[in-house]
C-alpha positions as CSV (number, residue, x, y, z in Angstrom):
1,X,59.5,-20.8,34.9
2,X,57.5,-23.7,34.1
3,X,54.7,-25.0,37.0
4,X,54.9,-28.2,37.8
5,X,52.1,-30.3,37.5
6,X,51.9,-31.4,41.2
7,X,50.8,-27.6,41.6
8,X,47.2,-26.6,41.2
9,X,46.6,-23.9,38.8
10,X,43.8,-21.9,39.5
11,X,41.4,-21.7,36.7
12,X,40.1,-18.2,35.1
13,X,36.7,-17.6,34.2
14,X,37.5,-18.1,30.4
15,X,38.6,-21.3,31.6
16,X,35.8,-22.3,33.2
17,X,33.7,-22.3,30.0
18,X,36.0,-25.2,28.8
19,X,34.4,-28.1,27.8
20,X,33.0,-30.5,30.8
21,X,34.6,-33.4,31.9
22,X,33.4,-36.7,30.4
23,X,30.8,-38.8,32.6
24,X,32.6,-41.7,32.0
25,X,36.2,-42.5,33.4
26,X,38.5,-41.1,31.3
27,X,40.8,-44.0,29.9
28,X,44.6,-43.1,31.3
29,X,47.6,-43.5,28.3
30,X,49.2,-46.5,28.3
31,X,52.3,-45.6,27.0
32,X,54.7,-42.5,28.0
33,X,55.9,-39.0,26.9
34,X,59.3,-39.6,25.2
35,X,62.3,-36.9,24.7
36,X,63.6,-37.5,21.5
37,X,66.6,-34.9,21.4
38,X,67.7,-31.4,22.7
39,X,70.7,-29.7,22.8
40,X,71.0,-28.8,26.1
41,X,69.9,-30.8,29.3
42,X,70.2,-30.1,32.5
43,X,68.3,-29.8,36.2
44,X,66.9,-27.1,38.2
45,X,67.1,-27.1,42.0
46,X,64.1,-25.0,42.5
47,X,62.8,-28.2,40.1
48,X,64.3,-31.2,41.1
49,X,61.9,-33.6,39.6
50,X,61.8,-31.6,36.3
51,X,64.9,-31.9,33.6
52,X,65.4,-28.7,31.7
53,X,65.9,-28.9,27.8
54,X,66.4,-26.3,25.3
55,X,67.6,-26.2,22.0
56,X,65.8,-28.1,19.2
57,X,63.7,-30.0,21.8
58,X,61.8,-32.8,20.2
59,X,59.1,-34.8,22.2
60,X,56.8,-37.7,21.3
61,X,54.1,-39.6,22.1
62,X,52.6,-42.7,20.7
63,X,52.0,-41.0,16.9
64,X,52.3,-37.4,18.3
65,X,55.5,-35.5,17.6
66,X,56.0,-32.2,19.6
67,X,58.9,-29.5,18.7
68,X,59.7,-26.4,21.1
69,X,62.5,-24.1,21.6
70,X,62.5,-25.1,25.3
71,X,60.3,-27.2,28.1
72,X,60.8,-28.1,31.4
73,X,60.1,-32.1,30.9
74,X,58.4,-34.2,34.3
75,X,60.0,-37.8,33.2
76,X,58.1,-39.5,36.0
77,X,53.9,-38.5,35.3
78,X,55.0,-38.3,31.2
79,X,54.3,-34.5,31.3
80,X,56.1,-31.3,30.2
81,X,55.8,-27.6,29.5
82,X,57.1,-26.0,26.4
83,X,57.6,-22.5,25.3
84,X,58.9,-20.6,21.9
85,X,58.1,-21.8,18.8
86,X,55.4,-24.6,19.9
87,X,54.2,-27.2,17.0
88,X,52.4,-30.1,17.7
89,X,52.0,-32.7,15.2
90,X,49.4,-35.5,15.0
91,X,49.6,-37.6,11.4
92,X,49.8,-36.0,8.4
93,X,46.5,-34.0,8.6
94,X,47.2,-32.1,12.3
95,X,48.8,-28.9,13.0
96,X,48.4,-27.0,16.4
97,X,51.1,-24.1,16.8
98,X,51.5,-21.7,19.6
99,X,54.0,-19.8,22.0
100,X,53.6,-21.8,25.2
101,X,51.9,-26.0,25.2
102,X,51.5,-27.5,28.7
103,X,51.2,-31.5,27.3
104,X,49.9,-33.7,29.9
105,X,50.5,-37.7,28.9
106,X,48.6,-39.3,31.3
107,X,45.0,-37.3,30.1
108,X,46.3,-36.7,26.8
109,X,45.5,-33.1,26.8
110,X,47.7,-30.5,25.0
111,X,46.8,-27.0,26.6
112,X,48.2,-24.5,24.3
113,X,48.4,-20.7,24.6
114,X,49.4,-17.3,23.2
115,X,49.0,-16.9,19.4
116,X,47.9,-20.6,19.0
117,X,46.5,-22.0,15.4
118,X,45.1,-25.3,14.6
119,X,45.2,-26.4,11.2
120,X,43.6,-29.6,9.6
121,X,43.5,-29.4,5.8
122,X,41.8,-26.4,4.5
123,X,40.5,-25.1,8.2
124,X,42.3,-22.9,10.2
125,X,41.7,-22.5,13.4
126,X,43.0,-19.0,15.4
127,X,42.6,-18.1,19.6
128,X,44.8,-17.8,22.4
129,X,43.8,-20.6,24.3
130,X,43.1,-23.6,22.6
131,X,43.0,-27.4,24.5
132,X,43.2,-30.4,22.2
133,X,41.9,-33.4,24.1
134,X,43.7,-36.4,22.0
135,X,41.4,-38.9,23.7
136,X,38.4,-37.6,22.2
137,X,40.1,-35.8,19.4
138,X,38.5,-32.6,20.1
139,X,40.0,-29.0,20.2
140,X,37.9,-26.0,22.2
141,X,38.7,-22.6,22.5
142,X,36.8,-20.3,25.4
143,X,38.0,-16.9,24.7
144,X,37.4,-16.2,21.4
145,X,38.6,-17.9,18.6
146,X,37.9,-18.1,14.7
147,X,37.4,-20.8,12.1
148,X,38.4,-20.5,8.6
149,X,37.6,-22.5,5.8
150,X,37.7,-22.0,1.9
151,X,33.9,-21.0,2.3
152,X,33.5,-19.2,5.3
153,X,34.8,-17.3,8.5
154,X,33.3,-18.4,11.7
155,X,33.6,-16.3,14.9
156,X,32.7,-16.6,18.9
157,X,33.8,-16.3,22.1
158,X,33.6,-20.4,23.2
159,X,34.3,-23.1,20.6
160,X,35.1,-26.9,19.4
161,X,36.8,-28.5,16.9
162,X,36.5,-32.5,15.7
163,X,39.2,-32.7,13.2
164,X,38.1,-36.7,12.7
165,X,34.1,-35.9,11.9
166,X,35.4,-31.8,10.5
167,X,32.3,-30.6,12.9
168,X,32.4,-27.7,15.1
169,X,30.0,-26.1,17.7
170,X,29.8,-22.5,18.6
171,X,28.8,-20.4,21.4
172,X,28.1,-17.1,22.4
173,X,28.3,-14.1,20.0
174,X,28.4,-16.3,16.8
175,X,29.3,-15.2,13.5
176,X,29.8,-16.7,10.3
177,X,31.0,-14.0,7.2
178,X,30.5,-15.5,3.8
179,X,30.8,-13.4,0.6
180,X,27.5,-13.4,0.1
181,X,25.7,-13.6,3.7
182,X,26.9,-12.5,7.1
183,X,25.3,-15.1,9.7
184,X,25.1,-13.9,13.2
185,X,23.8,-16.6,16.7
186,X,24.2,-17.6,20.2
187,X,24.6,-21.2,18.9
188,X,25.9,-22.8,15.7
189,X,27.0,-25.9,14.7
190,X,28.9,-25.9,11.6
191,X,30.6,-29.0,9.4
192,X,34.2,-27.9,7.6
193,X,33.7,-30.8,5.3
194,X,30.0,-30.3,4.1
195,X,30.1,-26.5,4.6
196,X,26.6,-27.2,6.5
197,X,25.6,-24.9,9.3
198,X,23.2,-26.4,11.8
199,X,21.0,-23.4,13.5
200,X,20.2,-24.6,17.0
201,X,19.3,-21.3,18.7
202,X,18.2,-17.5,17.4
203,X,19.7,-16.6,14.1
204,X,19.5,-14.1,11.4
205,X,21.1,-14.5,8.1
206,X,21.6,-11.6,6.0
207,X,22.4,-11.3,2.8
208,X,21.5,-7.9,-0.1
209,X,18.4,-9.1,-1.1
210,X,16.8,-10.8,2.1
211,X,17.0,-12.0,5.4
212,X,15.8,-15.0,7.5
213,X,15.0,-15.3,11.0
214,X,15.5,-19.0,12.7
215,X,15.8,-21.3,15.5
216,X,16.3,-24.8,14.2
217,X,17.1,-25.8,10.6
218,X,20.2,-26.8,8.2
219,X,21.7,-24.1,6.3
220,X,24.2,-25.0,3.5
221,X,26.3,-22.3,2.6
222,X,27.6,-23.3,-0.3
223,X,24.2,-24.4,-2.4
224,X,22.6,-21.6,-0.8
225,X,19.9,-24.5,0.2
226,X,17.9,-23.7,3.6
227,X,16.0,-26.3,5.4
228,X,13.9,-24.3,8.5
229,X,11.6,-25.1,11.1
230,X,9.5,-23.8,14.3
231,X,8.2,-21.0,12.3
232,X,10.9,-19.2,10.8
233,X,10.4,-16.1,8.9
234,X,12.1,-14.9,5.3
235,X,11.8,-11.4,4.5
236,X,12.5,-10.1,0.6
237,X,11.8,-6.4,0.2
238,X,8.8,-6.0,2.2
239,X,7.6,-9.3,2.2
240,X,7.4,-11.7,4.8
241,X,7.3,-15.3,4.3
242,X,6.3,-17.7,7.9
243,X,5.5,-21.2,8.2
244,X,6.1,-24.5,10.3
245,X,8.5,-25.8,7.5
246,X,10.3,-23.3,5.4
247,X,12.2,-24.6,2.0
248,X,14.8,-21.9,0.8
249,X,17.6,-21.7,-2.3
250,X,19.2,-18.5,-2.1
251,X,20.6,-18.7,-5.9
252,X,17.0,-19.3,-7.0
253,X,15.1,-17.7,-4.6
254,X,12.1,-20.0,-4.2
255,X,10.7,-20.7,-1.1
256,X,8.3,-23.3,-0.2
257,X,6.4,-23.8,3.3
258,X,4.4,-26.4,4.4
259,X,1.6,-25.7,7.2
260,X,0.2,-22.4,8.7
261,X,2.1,-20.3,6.0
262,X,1.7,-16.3,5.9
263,X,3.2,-14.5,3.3
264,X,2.9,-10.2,4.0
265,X,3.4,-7.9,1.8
266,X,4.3,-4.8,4.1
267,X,4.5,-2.7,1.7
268,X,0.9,-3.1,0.2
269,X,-0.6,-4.2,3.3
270,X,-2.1,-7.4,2.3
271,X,-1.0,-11.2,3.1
272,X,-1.6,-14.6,2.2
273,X,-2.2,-17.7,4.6
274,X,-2.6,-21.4,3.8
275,X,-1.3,-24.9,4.7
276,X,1.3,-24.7,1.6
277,X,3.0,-22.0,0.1
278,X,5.3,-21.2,-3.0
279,X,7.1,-18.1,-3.2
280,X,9.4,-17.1,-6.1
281,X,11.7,-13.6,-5.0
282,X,13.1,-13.3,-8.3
283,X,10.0,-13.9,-10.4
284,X,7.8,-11.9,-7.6
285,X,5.5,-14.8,-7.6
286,X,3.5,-16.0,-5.2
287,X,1.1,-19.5,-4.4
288,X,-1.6,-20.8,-1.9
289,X,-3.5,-23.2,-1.4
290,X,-4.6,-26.2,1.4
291,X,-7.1,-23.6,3.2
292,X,-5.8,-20.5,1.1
293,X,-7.0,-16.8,2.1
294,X,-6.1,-13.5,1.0
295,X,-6.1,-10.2,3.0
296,X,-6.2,-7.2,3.1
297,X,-5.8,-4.3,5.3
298,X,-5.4,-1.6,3.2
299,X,-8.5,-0.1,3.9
300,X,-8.9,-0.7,7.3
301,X,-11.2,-2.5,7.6
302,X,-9.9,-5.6,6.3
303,X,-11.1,-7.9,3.8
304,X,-10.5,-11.9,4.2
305,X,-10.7,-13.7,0.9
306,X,-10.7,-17.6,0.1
307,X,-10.6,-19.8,-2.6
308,X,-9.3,-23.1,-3.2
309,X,-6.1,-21.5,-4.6
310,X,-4.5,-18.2,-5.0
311,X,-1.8,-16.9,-7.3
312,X,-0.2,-14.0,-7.8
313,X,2.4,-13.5,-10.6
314,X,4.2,-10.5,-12.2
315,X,4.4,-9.4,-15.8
316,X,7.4,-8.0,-17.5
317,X,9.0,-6.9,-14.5
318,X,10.9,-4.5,-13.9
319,X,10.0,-2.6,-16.7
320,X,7.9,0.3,-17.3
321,X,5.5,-2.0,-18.2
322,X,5.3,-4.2,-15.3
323,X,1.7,-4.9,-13.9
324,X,0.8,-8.1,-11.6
325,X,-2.2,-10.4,-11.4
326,X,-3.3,-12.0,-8.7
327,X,-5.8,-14.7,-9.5
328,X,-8.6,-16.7,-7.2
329,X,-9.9,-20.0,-8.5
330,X,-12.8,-21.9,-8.0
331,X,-15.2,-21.6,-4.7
332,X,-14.4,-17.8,-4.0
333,X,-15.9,-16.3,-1.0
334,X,-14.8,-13.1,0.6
335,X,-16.3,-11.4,4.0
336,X,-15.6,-7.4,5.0
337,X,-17.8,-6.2,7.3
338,X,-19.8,-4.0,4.5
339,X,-19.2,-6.0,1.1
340,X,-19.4,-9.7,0.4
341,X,-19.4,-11.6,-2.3
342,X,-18.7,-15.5,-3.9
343,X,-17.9,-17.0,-7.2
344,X,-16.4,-19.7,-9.1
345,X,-12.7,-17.7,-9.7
346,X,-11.7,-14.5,-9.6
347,X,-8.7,-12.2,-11.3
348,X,-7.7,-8.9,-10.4
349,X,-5.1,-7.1,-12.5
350,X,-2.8,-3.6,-11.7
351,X,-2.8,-3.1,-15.9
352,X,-6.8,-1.4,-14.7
353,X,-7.1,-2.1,-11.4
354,X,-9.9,-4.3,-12.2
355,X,-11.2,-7.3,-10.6
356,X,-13.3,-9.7,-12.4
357,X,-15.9,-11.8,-10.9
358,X,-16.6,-15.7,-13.4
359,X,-19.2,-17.6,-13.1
360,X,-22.4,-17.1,-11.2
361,X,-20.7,-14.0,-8.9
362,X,-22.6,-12.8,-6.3
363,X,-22.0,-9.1,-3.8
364,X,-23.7,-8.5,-1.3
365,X,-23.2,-4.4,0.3
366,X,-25.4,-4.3,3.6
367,X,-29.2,-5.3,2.2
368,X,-28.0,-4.6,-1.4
369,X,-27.5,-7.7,-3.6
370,X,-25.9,-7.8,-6.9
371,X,-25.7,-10.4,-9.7
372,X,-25.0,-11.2,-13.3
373,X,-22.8,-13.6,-15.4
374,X,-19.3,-11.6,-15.2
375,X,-19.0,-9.0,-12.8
376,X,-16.0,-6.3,-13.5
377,X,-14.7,-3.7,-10.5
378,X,-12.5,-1.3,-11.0
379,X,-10.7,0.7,-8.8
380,X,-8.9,3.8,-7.7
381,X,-6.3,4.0,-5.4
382,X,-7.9,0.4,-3.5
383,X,-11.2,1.9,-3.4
384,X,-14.1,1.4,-6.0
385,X,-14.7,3.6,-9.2
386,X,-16.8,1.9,-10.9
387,X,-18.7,-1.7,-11.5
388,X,-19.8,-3.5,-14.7
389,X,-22.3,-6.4,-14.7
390,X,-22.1,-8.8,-18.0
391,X,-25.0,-10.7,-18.9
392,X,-28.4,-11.6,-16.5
393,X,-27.9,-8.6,-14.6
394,X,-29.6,-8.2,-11.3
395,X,-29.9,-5.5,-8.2
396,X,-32.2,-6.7,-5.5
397,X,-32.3,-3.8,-2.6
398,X,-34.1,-5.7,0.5
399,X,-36.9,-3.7,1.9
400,X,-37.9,-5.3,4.6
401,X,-38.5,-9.6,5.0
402,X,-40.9,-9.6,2.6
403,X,-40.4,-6.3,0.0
404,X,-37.7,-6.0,-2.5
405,X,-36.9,-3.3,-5.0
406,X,-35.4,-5.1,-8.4
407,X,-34.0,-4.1,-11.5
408,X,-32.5,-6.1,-14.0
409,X,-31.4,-5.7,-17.5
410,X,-28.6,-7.8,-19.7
411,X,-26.4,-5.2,-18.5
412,X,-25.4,-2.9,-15.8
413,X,-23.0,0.1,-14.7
414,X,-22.7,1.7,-11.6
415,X,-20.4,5.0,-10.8
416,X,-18.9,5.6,-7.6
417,X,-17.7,9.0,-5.4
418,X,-15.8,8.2,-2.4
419,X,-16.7,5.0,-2.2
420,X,-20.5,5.5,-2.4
421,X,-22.6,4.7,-5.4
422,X,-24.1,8.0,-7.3
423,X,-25.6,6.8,-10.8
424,X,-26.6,3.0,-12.3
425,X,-26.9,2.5,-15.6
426,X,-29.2,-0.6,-16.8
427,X,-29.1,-1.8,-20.3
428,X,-31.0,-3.9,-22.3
429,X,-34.4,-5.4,-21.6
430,X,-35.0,-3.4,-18.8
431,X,-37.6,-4.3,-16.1
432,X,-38.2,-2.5,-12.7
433,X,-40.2,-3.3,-9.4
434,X,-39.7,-0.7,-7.6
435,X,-41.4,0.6,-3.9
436,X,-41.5,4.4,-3.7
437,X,-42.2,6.2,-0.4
438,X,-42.8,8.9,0.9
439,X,-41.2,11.8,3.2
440,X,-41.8,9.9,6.2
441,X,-40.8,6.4,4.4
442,X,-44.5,5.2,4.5
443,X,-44.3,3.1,1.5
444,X,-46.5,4.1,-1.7
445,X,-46.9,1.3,-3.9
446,X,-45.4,-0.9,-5.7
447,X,-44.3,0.2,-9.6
448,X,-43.6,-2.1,-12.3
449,X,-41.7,-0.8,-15.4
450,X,-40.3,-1.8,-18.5
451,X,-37.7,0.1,-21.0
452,X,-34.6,-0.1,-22.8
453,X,-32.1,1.7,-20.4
454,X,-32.8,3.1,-16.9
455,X,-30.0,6.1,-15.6
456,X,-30.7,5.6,-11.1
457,X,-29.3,8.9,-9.5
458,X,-28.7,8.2,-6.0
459,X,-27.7,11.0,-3.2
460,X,-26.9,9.8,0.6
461,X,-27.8,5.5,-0.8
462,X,-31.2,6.8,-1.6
463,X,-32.5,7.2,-4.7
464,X,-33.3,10.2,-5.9
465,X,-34.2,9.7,-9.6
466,X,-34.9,7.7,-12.2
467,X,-34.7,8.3,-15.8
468,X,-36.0,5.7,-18.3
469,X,-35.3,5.6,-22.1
470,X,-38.0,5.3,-23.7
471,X,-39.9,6.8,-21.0
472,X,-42.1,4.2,-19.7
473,X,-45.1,4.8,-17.9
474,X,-45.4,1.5,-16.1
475,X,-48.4,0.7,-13.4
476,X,-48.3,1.9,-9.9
477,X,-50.1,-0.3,-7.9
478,X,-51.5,0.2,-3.8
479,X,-50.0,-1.7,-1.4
480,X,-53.4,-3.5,-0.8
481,X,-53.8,-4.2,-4.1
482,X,-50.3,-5.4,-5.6
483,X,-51.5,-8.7,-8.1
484,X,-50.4,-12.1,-7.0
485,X,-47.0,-12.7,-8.4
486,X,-46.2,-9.1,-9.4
487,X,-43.6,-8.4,-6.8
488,X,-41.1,-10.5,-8.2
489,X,-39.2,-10.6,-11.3
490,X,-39.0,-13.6,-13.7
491,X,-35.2,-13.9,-12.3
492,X,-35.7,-12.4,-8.6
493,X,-33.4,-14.7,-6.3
494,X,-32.4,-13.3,-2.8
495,X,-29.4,-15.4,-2.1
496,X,-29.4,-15.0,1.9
497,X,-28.4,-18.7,2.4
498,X,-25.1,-18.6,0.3
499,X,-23.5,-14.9,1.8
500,X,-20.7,-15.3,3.8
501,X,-21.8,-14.1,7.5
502,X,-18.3,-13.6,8.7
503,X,-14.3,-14.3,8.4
504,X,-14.6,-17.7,9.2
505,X,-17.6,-18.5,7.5
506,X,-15.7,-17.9,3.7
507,X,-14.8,-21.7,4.4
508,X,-18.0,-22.8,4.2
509,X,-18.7,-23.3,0.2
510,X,-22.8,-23.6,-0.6
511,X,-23.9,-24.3,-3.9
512,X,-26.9,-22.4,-5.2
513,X,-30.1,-24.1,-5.3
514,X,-30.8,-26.0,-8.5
515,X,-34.3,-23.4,-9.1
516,X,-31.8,-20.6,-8.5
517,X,-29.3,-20.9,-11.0
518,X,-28.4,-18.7,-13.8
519,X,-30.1,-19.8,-17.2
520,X,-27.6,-20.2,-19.9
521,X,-27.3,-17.7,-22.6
522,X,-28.3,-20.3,-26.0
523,X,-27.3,-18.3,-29.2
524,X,-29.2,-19.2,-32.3
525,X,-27.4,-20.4,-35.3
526,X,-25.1,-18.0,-37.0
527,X,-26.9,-17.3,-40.7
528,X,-23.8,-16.5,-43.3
529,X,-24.6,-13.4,-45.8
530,X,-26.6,-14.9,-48.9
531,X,-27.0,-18.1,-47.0
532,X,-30.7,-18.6,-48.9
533,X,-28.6,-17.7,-52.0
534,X,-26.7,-20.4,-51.8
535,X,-29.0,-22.7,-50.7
536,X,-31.2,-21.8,-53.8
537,X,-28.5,-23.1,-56.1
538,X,-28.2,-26.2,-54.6
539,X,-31.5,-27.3,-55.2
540,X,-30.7,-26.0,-59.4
């Protein structure tokens, strides 16, 4: 039997996650609760202020029609309860069905139970307890409900409903199902109309390819468009991208991030950081600039690398004959504890595992320096195989502050085991100032060579041999007796002031001295065969 509404019902826990009364005084209806027809009416004694319909029972108020199959109806506070075959109908555009409504007119608040669905359009909303507060057109469920629309499923276990403004809030074991993501939260706010999610708490979307991580941003699950803040993170087969502001299309896969972006690549233990970021998932490509750096961990050890922008991009991919670049360009530095180096771009490619050094590149390995126009690595397995110095090449091995042992050449080749250099190979225009010592590293003299090509066998970093072709016999001189000038070669620079002393010094870009600089390579004029021949006919 129906409880009147002079009665206090005491409320369940479910209900006491219903939505908070208003601040404000809540405005009281005007008009009343109006039987339109049943086909039976009569009193209860147990009930006297309550008239008993059944049969085709038809209430309304203002714009609000009501059906049942019977209700116990309180004339006086414009109230009744209902039960079988409950609808509720506001307009043209509101549905709310259910087995048992308790409508009060006063409050204008339809409490409706057991099997209960809300529909408005294209959403459907399904629970077993569902109020619908008139005043504020407003329907909340708070023991589990879920929200369907032509796009999406939406699950939890406390919910609202605006039919007017088509949004809807979510709390507590969130889930929105879409065919092509599944989104899971504590706390959603989702639009029926716009088919725009609104991430106000922890999320994770996940979808086949990817999955993001996120605590505020827009999410629009149609376009597949992602707008995310405070750092959230997207993750695409072993890479993670991070940032302060995170741009994201799910059909194109790009992502953009603007300030402190880190892109990691898990998988091959290196990352990029920057204040903007560009990331292309289908393409595999990758862009940073805005305070750019590279590293990687592989090793170890890591190595932190900066330019003013870095690129990587992939080549015919996936194919057998997919290979990636990754390219740094102008004012490289880099810093690991036992290599440096800087130059004006940089390019390393998977086709050889070889990185190339442009324009006036510089290394530096512990009191080793090495120079040249182009400088080519290559590597095995992220450690070095061999090197290849282009043009101007020059090894300066610091002695002590004062002593240096030189070689240069136009060319140079150096073999590794290990990771430790075995054999150099100079070519071209050979010239050597060398400082032998001996078995107690007293220091000999100083030996100044000339030859062709020069073959350096080292063993432990020392040297060990060196073969010259044509043998040379150069001049040993004593170390009291080295000529003024002597100790240096014509292109001897020791380029302390520009190496990169640590990770946070590979910001610091210094220019080399205007004395120091690489002289540029002038070739003559190009003579064409029987150039005199011609020339000869001219003048007939």
């Amino acid at each position: 039997m129906a409880v009147p509404p002079q009665t206090a019902r005491p409320k369940t826990e479910a209900e006491g996650k219903q939505k908070p009364e208003d601040s404000k005084q809540r405005p009281v209806a005007k008009s009343k609760v109006y039987l339109l027809h049943s086909d039976l009416l009569r009193k209860d004694a147990t009930h006297p202020d309550a008239q008993i319909v059944t049969g085709n029972v038809r209430f309304r108020h203002d714009s609000v029609y009501m059906y049942c199959d019977s209700a116990c109806y309180y004339d006086k506070v414009s109230s009744f309860e209902a039960f079988g075959n409950v609808k509720m109908v506001q307009g043209d555009t509101l549905f709310l069905y259910g087995d048992r409504l308790y409508y009060d007119g006063l409050t204008q608040i339809a409490e409706m139970r057991c099997n209960v669905r809300m529909e408005n359009r294209t959403t459907t909303l399904l629970t077993d307890s569902l109020n619908y507060d008139r005043v504020y057109n407003l329907g909340y469920f708070f023991d589990g409900g879920t929200l369907m629309d032509e796009q999406n499923v939406l699950t939890s276990e406390w919910g609202e409903y605006s039919p007017q403004t088509k949004q809807s809030v979510f709390n507590y074991n969130v889930k929105l199902v879409n065919p092509q993501f599944t989104l899971t939260s504590d706390t959603l706010r989702y639009n029926t109309a716009s088919k725009v999610a609104d991430i106000v708490g922890p999320s994770d979307i996940w979808s086949d390819a990817n999955h993001i991580y996120s605590e505020k941003g827009t999410y629009n699950t149609v376009t597949g468009k992602a707008d995310l803040y405070d750092r959230s993170v997207l993750t695409n087969q072993g890479k993670q991208l991070t940032g302060d502001t995170l741009f994201y299309d799910r059909n194109t896969g790009v992502g953009e991030v603007f300030s402190r972006m880190v892109m990691t690549d898990t998988i091959n233990r290196n990352m990029l950081t920057g204040e903007y970021g560009y990331y292309n998932e289908q393409t595999d490509y990758a862009f940073a600039t805005d305070s750019a750096v590279a590293i990687d961990y592989s090793q170890g050890d890591s190595l932190f690398l900066h330019a003013d922008t870095l690129l990587m991009e992939t080549f015919h991919q996936n194919t057998d004959s997919m290979f990636r670049e990754m390219r740094a360009f102008h004012k490289v530095r880099f810093y690991r504890t036992d290599v440096q180096g800087t130059a004006d771009s940089l390019v390393f490619s998977t086709v050889d595992s070889c990185l190339t050094m442009y324009r006036d590149p510089i290394i530096w390995n512990k009191n080793q320096q090495l120079l040249g126009e182009v400088i080519k690595v290559y590597m095995n397995d992220s450690t070095i195989d061999w090197s290849h110095i282009i043009g101007q090449a020059l090894s300066v091995e610091r002695v002590d502050s004062t002593i240096y042992n030189q070689v240069t050449g136009k060319e140079m080749k150096s073999y590794f085991t290990n990771g430790e250099m075995r054999k150099t190979e100079v070519i071209g225009s050979v010239r050597v100032v060398y400082y032998p010592m001996d078995s107690d590293s007293t220091l000999i003299g100083m030996n100044v060579s000339e030859t062709s090509k020069l073959e350096i066998y080292l063993q432990d970093r020392k040297i060990e041999r060196m073969v010259m072709s044509p043998k040379s016999n150069g001049v040993l001189y004593p170390m009291s007796q080295i000529p003024a000038g002597k100790d240096r070669l014509e292109n001897f620079v020791w380029f302390d002031y520009i190496r990169p002393l640590n990770k946070a010094d590979i910001f610091n870009w210094r220019e080399k001295r205007v004395e120091d600089q690489l002289k540029k390579n002038v070739r003559g004029p190009v003579v064409l065969p029987n150039a005199r021949l011609f020339e000869n006919k001219k003048e007939e």
